[in-house]
N, C-alpha and C positions, 0 to 999 in steps of 0.2 A: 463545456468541453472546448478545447483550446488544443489542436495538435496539429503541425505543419506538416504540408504534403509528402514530403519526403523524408519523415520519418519509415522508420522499419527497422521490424525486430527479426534476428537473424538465428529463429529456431521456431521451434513447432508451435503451430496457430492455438492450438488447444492446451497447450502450457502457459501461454501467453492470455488463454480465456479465463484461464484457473484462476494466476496468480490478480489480473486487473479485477476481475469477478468476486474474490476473494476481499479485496480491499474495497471495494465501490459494497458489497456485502456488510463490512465492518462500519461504512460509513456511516451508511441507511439506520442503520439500528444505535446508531448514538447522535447523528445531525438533531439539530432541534427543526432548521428549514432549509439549509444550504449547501450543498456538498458543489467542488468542481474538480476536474479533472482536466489535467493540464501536461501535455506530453513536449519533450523539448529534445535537441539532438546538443548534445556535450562532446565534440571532441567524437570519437568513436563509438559512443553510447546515447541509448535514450534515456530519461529521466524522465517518469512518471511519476506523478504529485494526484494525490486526491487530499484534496483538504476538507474537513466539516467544521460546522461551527454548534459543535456538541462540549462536553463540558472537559473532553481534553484527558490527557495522561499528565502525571506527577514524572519529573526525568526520573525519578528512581524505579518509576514501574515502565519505564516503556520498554525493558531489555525484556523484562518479566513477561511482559506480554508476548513477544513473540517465540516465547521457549514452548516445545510444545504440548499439548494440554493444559496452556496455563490459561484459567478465568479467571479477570480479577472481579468481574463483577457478575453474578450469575442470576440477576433481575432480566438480562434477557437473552434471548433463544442463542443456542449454538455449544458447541462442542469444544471450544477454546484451540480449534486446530488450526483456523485458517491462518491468522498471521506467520504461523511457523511454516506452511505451505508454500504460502508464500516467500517465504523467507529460506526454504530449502529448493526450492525449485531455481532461484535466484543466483544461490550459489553452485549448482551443477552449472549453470549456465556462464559463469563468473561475473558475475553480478550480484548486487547486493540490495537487503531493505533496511531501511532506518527508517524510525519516527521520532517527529519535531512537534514542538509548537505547532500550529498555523497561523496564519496573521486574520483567519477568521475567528479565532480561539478556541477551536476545538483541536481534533490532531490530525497532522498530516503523517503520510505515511509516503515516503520516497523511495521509488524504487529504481535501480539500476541498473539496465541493464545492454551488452553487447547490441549492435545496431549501426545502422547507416553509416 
């Protein structure tokens, strides 16, 4: 975990638990040993990074994945909601989620949002 003091997120504590909970969630169930989580302040937003180093998203499925109900892979637990959760909750907020590469080679998932 990697986050400066003077970060803050400028909306409800419990949406904030969802959406990081949600993705540290997605992480757990695909890392093979490594996940970190890394919060940073952009300009008038925070940017939250969970990176794992699990086997990754194809760029053609990582939109797919956060549409909602979508699983692409149904080998493990879950209901294919949370990245769309996350990803709806982000945009009330005007904020946003993407997922990348990571430079662990699994996938990070970025999220954006309003703050300090």
């Amino acid at each position: 975990l990697d986050c400066p003091e003077d970060a803050a997120f400028h909306g409800e504590r419990h949406d904030l638990e969802e959406m990081v909970g949600n993705l540290l969630d997605n992480a757990c169930k695909w890392a093979k040993s490594d996940i970190s989580l890394t919060v940073s302040v952009v300009k008038e937003y925070i940017v939250i990074t969970v990176d794992d180093d699990g086997p990754g998203l194809p760029e053609k499925e990582r939109l797919a994945a956060i549409k909602r109900g979508r699983r692409l892979d149904e080998t493990k637990p879950g209901s294919g909601l949370g990245l769309s959760i996350v990803a709806e909750l982000a945009h009330l907020y005007k904020g946003s989620l993407s997922l990348e590469q990571s430079e662990k080679s699994g996938l990070r998932a970025r999220l954006e949002l309003p703050g300090t």
